[in-house]
C-alpha positions as CSV (number, residue, x, y, z in Angstrom):
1,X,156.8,90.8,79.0
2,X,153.4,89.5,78.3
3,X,153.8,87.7,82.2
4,X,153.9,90.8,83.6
5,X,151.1,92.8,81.6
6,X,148.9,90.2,83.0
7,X,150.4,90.2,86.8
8,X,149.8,93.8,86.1
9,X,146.1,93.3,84.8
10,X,145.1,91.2,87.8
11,X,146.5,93.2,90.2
12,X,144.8,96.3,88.9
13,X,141.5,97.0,91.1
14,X,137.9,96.4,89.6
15,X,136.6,100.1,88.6
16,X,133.2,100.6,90.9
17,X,133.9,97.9,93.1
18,X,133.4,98.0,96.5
19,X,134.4,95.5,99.0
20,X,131.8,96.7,101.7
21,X,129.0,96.6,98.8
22,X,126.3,92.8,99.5
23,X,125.4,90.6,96.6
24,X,121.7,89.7,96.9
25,X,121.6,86.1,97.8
26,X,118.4,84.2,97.1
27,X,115.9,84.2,99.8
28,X,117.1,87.4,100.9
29,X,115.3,90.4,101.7
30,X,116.2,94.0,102.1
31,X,115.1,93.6,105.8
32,X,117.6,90.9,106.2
33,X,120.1,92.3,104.2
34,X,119.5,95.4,106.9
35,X,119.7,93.3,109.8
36,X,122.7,91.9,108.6
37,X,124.5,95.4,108.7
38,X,122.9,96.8,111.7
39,X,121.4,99.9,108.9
40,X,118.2,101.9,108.7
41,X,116.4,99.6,105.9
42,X,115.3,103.2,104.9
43,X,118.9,103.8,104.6
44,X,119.9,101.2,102.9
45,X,116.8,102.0,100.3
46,X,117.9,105.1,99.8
47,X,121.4,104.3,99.3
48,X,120.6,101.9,96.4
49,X,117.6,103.7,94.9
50,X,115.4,101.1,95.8
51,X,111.9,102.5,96.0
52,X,110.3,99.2,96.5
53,X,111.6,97.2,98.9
54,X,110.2,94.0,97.6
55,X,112.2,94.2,94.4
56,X,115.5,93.3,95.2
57,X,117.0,90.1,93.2
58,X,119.6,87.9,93.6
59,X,122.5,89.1,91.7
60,X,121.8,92.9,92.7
61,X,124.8,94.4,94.0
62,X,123.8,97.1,97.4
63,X,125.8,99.5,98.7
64,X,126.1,98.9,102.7
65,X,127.2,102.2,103.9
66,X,126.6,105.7,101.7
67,X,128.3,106.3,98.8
68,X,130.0,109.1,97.8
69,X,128.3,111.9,96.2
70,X,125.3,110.9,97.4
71,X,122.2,113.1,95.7
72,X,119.1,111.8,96.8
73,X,116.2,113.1,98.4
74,X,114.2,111.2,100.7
75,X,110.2,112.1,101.0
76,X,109.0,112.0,104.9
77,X,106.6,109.4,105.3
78,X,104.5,108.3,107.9
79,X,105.4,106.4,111.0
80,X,102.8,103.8,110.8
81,X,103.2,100.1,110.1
82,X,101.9,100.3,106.4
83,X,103.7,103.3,105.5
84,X,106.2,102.3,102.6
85,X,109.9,103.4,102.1
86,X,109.1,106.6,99.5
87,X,112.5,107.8,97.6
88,X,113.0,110.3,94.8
89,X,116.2,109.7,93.0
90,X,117.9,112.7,91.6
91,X,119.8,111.0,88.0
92,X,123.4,112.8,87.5
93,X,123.4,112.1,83.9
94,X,120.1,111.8,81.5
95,X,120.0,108.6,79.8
96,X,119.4,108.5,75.8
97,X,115.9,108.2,75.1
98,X,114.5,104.8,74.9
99,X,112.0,103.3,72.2
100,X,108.4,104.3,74.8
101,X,106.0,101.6,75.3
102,X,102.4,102.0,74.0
103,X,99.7,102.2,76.3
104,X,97.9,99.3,75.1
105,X,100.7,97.2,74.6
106,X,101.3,93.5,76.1
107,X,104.1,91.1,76.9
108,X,103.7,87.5,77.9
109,X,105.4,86.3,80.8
110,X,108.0,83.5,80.0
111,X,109.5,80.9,82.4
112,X,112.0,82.9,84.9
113,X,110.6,86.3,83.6
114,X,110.8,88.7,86.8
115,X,109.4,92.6,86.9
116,X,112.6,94.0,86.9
117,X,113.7,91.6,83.8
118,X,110.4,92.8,81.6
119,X,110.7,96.5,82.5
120,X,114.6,96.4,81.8
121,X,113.5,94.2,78.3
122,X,110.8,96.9,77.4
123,X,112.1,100.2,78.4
124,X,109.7,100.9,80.8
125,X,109.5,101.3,85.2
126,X,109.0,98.4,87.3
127,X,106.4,100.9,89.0
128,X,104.8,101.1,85.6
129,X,104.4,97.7,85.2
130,X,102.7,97.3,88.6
131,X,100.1,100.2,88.6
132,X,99.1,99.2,84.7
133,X,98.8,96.0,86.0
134,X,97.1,96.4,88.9
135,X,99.0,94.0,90.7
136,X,99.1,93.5,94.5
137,X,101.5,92.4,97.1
138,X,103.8,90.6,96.8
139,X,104.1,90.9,93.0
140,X,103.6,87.4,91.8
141,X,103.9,87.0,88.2
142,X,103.5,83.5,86.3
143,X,104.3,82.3,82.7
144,X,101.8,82.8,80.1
145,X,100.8,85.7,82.0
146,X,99.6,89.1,79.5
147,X,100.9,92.3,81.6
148,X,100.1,95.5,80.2
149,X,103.5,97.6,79.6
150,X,101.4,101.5,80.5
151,X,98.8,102.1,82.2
152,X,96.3,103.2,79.8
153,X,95.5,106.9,79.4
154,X,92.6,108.5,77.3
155,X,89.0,107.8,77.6
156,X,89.7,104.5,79.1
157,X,92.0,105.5,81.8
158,X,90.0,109.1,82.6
159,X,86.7,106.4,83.1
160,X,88.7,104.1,85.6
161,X,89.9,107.3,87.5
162,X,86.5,109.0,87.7
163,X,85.0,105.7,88.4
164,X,87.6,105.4,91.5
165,X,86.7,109.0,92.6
166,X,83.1,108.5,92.4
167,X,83.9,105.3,95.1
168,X,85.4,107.3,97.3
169,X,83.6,110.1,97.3
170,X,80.7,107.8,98.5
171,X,82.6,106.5,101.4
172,X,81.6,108.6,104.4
173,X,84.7,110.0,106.8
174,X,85.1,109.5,109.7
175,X,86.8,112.1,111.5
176,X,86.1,111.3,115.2
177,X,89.4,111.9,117.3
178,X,89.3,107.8,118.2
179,X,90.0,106.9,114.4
180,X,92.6,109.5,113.9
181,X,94.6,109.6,116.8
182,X,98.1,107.6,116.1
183,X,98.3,104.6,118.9
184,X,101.6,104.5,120.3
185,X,103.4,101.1,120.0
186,X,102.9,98.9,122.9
187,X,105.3,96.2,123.1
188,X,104.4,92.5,125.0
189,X,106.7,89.6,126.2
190,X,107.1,87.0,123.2
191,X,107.6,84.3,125.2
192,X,107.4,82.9,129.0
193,X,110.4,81.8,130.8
194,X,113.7,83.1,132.1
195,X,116.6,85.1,130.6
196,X,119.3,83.5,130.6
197,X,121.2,86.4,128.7
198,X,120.9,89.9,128.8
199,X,121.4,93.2,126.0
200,X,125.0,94.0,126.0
201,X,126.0,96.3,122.9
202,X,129.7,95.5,123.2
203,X,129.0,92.1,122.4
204,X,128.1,90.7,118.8
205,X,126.3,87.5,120.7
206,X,124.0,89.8,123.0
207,X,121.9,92.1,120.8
208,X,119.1,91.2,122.3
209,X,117.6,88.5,125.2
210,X,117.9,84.7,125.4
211,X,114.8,83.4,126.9
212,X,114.5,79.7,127.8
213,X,111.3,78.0,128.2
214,X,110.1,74.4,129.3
215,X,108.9,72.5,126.9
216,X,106.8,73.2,123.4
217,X,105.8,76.7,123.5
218,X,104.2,79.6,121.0
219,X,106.1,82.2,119.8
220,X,103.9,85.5,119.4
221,X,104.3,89.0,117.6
222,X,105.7,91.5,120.9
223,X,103.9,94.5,118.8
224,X,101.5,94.7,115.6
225,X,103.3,94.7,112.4
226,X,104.2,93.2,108.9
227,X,106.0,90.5,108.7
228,X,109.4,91.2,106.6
229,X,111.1,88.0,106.7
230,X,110.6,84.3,107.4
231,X,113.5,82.2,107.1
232,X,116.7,80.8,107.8
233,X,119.3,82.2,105.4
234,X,121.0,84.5,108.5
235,X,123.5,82.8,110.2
236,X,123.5,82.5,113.8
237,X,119.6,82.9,113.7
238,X,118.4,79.7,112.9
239,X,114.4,80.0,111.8
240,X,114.2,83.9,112.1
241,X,111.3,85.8,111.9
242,X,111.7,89.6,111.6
243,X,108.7,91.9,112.0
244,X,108.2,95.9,110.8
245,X,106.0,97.9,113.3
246,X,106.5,101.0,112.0
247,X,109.3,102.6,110.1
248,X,111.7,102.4,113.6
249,X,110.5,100.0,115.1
250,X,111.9,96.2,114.1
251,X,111.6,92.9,116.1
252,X,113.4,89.9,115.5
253,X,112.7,86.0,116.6
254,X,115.1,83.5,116.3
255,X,116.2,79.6,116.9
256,X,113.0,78.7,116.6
257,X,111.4,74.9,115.4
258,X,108.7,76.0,113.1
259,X,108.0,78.9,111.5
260,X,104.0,80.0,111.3
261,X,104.2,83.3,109.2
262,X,105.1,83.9,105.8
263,X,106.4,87.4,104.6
264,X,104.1,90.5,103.8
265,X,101.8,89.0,106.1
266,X,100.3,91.2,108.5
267,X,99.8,90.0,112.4
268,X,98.6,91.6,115.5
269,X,100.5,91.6,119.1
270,X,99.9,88.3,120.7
271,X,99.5,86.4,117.3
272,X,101.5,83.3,117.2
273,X,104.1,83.4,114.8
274,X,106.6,80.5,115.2
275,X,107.1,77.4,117.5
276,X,109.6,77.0,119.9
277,X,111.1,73.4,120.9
278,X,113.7,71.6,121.8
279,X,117.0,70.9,119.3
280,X,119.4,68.1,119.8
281,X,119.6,68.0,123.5
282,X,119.5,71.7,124.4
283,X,116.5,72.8,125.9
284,X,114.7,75.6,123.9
285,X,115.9,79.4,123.9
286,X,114.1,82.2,122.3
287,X,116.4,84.7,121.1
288,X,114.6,87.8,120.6
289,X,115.7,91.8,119.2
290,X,114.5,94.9,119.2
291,X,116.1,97.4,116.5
292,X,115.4,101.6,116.5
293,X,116.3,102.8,112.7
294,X,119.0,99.5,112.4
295,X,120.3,99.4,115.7
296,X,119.7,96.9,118.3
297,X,118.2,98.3,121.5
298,X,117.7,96.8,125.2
299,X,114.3,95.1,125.0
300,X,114.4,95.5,128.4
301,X,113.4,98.6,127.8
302,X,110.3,98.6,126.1
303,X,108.8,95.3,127.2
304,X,106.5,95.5,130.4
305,X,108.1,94.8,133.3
306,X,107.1,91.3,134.5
């Protein structure tokens, strides 16, 4: 009797668990994690209420295609190559009330601490913690570190406000049509040499171009952009780079020998990014990708013709 009660029990499926959901693996970001799926990092943002895509860690479990039920609301943003994924989660139940942090309140980082470990610890947003804190890309913290829990409010915070405003009231505008036009996104070869394998969506191996080159030769940026991921934790990529131009717009670099960029850094079109050279005894082939909201897309298509 008690055999089959646990037969039973470990036959039974997990409540909330979904085989198509991705464990955050370290190293991983939610550009990779996109490029892993073929999604719209947007999407995949939006699906897992994360408003910062930075703040992922390993552990997290993300939904890879859209849950059921889904209520929330995306903000439009702009289509430029600093605009951030913006969300606004709609909650389906109200949480109980949580013990609120004082404005002038302080933590010390500890070893392993993380953002989302302090905010979950202290009742507070891991947005909260970075605007009291001021804190910058890409969100280093370090033990022995004093992080304010609020932003402070009274006096103190109506003086830092006003003292803002006052700074950017006494930066002039420009408004001539040159500064405020939107440049379209021009796209240039990344490497020199020949294809050797073209686009073909039906296959998984041809999402993009192989390009073999003589030799030792620079990799550079095909567009302007942030850089979203520098590593090698995809596989089949080898040393990847993957670069944001805009919030459609993604480029990928792969099989390369050295990597040159780290991510959140910002490069501009021709910018070397990664070295290409020969591995073992093949000779060196760029594989590069172009992705529209997630999906690949003949580079062919945007890259000038030669």
């Amino acid at each position: 009797m008690l055999a089959c009660l646990l037969l039973a029990a470990c036959s039974a499926p997990l409540k909330n668990w979904d085989p198509s959901d991705y464990t955050v693996q370290s190293g991983d970001t939610l550009y990779s994690i996109a490029w892993r799926y073929e999604i719209d990092p947007a999407e995949l943002a939006r699906w897992n209420h994360v408003s910062n895509p930075s703040l992922i860690y390993p552990g997290q479990r993300l939904h890879t295609r859209k849950p059921e039920n889904f209520n929330l609301a995306p903000k439009p943003v702009a289509d430029d190559p600093d605009a951030e994924m913006v969300v606004e989660v709609v909650e389906a139940k109200t949480p109980p009330p949580e013990p609120a942090a004082k404005p002038d309140q302080r933590v010390v980082v500890k070893k392993n601490d993380t953002l989302y470990s302090i905010a979950r610890a202290n009742h507070v947003s891991v947005a909260q913690l970075i605007k009291a804190n001021r804190l910058k890309k890409p969100y280093h913290i370090y033990a022995g570190q004093k992080l304010r829990l609020k932003p402070l409010t009274g006096k103190a915070g109506n003086k830092r406000t006003q003292t803002a405003a006052t700074a950017s009231r006494s930066i002039p505008r420009n408004t001539s049509k040159a500064t405020t036009r939107k440049t379209r996104l021009t796209w240039r070869w990344p490497v020199t040499g020949r294809i050797v394998k073209r686009f073909n969506k039906r296959r998984l191996d041809s999402r993009g171009l192989d390009i073999r080159v003589s030799g030792v030769k620079p990799v550079k940026a095909a567009a302007n952009g942030k850089v979203v991921y520098s590593g090698n934790g995809l596989i089949g990529y080898g040393n990847l780079v993957i670069i944001k131009h805009n919030n459609t717009y993604l480029s990928a670099y792969a099989n390369n020998h050295k990597l040159l960029v780290h991510e959140g850094q910002t490069v501009k079109q021709g910018q070397v990014i990664a070295e290409l050279g020969k591995t073992g005894s093949q000779k060196p082939v760029l594989h590069f990708e172009i992705r529209k909201r997630g999906k690949p897309v003949d580079p062919l298509r945007y890259l000038p013709s030669s």
